[in-house]
Backbone atoms as SQL, in Angstrom:
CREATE TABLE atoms (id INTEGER PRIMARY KEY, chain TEXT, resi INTEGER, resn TEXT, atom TEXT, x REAL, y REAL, z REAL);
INSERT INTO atoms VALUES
  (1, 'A', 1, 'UNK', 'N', 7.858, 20.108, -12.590),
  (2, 'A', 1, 'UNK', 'CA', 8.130, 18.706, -12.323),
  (3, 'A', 1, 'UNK', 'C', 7.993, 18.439, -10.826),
  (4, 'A', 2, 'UNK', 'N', 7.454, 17.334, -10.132),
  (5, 'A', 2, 'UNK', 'CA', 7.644, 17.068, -9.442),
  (6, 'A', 2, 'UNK', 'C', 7.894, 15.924, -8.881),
  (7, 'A', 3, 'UNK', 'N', 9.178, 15.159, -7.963),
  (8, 'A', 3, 'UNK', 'CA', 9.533, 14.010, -7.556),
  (9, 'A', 3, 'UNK', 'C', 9.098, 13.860, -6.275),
  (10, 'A', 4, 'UNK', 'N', 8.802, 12.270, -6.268),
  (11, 'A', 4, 'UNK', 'CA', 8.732, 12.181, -4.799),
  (12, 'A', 4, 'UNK', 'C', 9.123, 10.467, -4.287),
  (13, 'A', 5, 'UNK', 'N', 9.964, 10.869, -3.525),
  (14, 'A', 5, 'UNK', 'CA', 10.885, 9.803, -3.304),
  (15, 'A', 5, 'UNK', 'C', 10.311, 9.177, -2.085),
  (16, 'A', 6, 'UNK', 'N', 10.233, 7.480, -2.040),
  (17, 'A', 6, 'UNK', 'CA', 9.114, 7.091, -0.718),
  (18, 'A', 6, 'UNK', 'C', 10.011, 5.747, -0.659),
  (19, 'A', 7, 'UNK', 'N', 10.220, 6.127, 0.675),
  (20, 'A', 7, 'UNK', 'CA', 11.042, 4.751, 1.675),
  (21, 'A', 7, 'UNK', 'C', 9.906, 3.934, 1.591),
  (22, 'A', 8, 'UNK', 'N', 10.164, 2.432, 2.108),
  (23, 'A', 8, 'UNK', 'CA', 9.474, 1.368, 2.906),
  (24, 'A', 8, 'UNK', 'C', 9.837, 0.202, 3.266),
  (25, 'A', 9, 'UNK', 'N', 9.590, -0.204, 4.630),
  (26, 'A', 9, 'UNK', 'CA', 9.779, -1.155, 4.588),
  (27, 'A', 9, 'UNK', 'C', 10.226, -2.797, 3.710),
  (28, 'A', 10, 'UNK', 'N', 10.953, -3.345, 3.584),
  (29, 'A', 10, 'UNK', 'CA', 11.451, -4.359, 2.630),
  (30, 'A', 10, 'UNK', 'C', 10.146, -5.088, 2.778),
  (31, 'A', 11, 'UNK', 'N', 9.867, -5.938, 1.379),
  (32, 'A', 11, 'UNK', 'CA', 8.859, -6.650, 1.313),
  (33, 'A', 11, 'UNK', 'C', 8.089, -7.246, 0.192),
  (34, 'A', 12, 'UNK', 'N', 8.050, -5.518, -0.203),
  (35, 'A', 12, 'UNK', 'CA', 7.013, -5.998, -1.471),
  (36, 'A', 12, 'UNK', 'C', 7.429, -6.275, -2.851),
  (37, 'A', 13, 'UNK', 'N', 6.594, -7.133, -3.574),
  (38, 'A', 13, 'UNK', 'CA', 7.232, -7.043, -4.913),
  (39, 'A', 13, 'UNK', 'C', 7.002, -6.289, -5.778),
  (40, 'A', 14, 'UNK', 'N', 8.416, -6.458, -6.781),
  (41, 'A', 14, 'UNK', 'CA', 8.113, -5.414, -7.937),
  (42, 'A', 14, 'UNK', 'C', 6.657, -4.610, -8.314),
  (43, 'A', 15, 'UNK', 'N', 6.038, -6.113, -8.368),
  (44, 'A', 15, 'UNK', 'CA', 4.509, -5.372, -9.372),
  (45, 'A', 15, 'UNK', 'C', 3.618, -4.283, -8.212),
  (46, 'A', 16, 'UNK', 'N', 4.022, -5.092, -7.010),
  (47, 'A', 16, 'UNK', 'CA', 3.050, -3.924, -5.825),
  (48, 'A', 16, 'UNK', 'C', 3.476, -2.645, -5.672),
  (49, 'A', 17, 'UNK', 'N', 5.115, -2.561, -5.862),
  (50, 'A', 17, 'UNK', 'CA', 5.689, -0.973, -5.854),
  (51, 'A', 17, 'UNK', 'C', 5.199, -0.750, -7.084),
  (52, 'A', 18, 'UNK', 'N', 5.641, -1.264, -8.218),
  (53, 'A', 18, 'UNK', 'CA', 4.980, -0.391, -9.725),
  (54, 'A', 18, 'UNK', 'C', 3.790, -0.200, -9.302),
  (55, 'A', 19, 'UNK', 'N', 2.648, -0.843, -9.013),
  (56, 'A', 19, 'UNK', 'CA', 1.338, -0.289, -8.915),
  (57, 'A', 19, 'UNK', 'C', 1.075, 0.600, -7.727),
  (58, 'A', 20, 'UNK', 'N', 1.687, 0.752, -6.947),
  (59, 'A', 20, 'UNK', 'CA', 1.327, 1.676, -5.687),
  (60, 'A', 20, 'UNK', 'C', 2.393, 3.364, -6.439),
  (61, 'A', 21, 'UNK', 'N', 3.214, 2.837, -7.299),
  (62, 'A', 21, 'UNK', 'CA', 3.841, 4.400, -7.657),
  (63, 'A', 21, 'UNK', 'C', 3.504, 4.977, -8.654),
  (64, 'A', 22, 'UNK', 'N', 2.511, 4.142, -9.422),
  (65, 'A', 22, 'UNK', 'CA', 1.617, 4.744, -10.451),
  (66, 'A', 22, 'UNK', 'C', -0.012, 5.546, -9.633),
  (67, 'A', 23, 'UNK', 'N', -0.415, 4.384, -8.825),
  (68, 'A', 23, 'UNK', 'CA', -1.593, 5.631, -7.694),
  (69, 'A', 23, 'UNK', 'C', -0.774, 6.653, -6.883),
  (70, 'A', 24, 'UNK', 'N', 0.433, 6.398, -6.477),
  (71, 'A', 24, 'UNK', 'CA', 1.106, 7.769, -5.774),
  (72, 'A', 24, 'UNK', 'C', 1.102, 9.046, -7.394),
  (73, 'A', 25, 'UNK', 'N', 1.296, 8.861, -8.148),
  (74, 'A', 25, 'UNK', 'CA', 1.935, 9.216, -9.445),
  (75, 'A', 25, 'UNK', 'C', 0.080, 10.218, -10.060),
  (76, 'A', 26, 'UNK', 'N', -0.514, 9.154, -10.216),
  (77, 'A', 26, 'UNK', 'CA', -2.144, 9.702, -10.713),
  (78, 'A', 26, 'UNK', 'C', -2.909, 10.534, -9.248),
  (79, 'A', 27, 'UNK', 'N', -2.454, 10.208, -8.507),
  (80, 'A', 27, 'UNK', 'CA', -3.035, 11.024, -7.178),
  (81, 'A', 27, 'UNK', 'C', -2.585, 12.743, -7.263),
  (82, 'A', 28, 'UNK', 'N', -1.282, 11.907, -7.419),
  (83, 'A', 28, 'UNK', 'CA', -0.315, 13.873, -7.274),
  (84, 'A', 28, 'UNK', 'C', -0.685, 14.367, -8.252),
  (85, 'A', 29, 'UNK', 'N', -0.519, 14.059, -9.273),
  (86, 'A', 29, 'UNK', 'CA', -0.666, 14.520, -10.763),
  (87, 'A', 29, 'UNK', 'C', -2.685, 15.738, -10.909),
  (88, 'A', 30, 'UNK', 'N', -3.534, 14.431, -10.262),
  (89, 'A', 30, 'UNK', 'CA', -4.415, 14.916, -10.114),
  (90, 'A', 30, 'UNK', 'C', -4.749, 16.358, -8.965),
  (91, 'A', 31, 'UNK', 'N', -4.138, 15.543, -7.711),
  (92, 'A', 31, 'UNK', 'CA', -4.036, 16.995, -6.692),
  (93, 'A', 31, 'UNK', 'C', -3.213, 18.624, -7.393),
  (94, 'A', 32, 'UNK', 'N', -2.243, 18.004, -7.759),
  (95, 'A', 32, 'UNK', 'CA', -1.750, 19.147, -8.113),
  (96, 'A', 32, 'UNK', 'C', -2.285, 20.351, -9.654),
  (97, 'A', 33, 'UNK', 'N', -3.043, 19.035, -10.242),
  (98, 'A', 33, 'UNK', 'CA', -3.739, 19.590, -11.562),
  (99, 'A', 33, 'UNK', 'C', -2.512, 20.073, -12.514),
  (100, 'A', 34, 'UNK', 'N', -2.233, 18.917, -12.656),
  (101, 'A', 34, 'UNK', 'CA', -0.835, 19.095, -13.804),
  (102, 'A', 34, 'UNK', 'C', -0.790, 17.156, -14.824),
  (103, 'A', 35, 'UNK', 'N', -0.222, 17.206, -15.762),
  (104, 'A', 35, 'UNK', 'CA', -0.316, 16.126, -16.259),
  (105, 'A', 35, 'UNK', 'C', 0.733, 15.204, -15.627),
  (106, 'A', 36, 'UNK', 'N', 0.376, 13.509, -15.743),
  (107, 'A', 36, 'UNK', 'CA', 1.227, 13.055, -14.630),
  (108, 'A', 36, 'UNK', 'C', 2.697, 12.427, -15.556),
  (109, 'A', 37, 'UNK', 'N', 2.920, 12.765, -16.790),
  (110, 'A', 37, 'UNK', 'CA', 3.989, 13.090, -17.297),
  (111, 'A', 37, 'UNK', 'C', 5.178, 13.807, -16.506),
  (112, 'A', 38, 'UNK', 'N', 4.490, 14.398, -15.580),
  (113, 'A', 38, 'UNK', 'CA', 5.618, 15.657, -15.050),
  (114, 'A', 38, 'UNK', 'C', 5.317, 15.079, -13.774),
  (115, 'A', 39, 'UNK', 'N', 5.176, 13.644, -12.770),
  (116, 'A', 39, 'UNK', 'CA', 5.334, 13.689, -11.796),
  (117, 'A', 39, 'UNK', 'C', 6.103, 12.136, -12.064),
  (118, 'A', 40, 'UNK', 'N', 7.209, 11.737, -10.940),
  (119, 'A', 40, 'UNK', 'CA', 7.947, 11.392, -11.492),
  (120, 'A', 40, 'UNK', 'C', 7.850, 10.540, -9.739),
  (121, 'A', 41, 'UNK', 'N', 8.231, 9.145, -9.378),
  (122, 'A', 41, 'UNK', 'CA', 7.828, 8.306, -8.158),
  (123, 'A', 41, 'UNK', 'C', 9.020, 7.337, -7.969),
  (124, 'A', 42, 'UNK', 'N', 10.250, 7.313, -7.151),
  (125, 'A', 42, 'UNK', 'CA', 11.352, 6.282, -6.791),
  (126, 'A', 42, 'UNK', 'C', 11.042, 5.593, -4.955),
  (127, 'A', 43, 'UNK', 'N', 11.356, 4.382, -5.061),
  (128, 'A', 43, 'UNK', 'CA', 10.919, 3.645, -4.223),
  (129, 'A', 43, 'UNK', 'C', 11.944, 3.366, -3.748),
  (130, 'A', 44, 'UNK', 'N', 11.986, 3.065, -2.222),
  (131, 'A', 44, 'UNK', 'CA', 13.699, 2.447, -1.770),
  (132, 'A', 44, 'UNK', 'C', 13.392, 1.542, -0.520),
  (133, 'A', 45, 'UNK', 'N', 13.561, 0.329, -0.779),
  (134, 'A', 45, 'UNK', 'CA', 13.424, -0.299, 0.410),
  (135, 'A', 45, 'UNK', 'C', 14.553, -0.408, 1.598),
  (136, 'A', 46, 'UNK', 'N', 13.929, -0.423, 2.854),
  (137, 'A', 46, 'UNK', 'CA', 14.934, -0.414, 3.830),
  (138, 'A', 46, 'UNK', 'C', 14.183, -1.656, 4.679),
  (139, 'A', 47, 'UNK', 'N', 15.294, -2.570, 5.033),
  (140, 'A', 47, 'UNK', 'CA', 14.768, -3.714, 6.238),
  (141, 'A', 47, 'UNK', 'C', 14.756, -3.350, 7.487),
  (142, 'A', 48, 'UNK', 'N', 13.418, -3.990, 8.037),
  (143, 'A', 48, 'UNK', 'CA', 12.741, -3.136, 9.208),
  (144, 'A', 48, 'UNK', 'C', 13.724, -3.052, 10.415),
  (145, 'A', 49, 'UNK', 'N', 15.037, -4.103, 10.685),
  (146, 'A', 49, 'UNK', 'CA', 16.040, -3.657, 11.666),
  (147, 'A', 49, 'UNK', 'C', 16.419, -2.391, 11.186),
  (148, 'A', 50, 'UNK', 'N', 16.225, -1.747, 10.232),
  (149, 'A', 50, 'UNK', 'CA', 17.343, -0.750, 9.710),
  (150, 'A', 50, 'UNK', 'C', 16.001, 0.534, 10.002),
  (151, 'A', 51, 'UNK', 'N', 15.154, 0.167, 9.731),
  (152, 'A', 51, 'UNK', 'CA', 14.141, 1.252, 10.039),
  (153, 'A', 51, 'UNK', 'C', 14.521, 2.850, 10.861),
  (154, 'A', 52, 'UNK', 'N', 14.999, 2.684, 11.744),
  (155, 'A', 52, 'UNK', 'CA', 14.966, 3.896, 12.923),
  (156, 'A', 52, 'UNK', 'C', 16.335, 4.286, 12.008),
  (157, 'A', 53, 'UNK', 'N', 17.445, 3.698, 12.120),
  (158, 'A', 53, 'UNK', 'CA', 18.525, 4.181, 11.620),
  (159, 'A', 53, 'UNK', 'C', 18.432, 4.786, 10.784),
  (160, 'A', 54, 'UNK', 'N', 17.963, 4.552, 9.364),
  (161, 'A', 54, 'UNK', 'CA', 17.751, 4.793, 8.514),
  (162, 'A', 54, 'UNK', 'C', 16.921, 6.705, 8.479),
  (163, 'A', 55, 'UNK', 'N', 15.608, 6.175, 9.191),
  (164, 'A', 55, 'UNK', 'CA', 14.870, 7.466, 9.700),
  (165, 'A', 55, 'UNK', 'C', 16.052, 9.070, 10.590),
  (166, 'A', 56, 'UNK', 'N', 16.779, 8.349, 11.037),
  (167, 'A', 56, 'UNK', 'CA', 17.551, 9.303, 11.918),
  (168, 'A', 56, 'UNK', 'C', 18.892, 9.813, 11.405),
  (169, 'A', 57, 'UNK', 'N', 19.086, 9.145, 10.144),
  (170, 'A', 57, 'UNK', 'CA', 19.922, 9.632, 9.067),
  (171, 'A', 57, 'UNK', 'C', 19.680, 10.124, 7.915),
  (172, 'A', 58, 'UNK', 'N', 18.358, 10.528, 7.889),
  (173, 'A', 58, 'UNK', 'CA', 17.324, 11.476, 7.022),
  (174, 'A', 58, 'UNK', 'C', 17.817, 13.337, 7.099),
  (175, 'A', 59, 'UNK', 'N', 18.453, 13.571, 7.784),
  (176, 'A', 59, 'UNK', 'CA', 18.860, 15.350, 8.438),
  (177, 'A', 59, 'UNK', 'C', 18.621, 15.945, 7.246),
  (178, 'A', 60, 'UNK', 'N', 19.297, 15.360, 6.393),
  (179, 'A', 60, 'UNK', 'CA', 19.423, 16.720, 5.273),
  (180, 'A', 60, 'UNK', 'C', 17.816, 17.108, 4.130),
  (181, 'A', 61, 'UNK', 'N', 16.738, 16.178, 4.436),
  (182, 'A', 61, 'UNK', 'CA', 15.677, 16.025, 4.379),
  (183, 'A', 61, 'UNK', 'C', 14.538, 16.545, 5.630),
  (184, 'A', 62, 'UNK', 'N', 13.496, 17.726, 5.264),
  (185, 'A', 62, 'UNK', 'CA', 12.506, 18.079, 5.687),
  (186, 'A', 62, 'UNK', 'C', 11.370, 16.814, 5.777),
  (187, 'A', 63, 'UNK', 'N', 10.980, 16.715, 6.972),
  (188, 'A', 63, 'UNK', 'CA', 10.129, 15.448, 6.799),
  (189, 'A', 63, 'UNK', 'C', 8.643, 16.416, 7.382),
  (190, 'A', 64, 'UNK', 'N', 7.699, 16.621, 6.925),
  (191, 'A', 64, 'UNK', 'CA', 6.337, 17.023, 7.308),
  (192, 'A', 64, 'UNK', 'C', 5.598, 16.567, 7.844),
  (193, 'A', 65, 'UNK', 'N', 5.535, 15.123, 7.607),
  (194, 'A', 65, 'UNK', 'CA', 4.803, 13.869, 9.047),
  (195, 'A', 65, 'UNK', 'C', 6.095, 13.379, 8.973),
  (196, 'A', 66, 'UNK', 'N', 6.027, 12.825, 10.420),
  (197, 'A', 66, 'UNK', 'CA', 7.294, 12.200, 11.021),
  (198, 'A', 66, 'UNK', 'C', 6.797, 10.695, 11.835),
  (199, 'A', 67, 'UNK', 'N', 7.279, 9.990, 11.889),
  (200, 'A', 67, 'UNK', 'CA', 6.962, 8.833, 12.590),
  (201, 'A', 67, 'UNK', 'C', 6.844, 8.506, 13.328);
């Protein structure tokens, strides 16, 4: 299984996160060569004053690109 949990900026609507976490969802699924049954996509918006804060209260999270 694999999850993958993706901040962003406040903004968009419903249908643009459903459709951007179904191409996050068929991308991985494909990279990883596994069915995308088993990849699994949660979205969390944060408002852009909150941005840095938010980022700098991430610790207990490995971040691989960083901002």
């Amino acid at each position: 299984m694999t999850h993958v949990d993706i901040t962003m900026i406040f903004g968009k609507d419903e249908m643009a996160k459903k459709e951007f976490a179904k191409n996050v969802q068929n991308f991985l699924a494909d990279e990883l060569g596994i069915d995308k049954s088993f990849v699994s996509v949660s979205i969390e918006d944060i408002l852009k004053e909150k941005w840095q804060e938010h980022i700098e209260n991430m610790n207990d999270k490995v971040m691989f690109i960083k901002p």
